[in-house]
N, C-alpha and C positions, 0 to 999 in steps of 0.2 A: 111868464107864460100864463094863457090864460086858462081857469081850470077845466070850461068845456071844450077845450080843446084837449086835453091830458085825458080828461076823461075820454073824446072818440078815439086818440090813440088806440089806446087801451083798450077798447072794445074793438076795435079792426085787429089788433093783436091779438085777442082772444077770439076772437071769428076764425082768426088763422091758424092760431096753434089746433083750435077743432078742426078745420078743415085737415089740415095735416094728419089729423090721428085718426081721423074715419074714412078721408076718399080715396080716394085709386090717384093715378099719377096727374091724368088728364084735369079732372075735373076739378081738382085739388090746385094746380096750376092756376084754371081760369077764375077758381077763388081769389087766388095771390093775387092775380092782377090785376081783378075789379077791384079788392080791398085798395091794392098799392093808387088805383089812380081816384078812390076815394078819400085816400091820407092827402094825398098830392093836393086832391082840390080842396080840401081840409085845411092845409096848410098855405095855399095860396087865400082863401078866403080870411085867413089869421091876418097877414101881411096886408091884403088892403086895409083891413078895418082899424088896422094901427095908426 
């Protein structure tokens, strides 16, 4: 694995766990899923480069 990758994990993971402990239901959600489809292209951008 590469470690710039481990490391945006890791910071979309910790975006979320804040998001999680400070928003309300809504806006905490549309955190999740921008983060999620950030990892997504995150992880598809790993897989070409390989």
């Amino acid at each position: 694995m590469n470690h710039r990758f481990l490391a945006a994990l890791s910071c979309y993971g910790l975006l979320g766990l804040a998001a999680a402990v400070t928003l309300n239901r809504l806006p905490r959600d549309l955190v999740w899923l921008l983060l999620a489809a950030m990892a997504v292209k995150t992880w598809i951008a790993l897989k070409r480069s390989a």
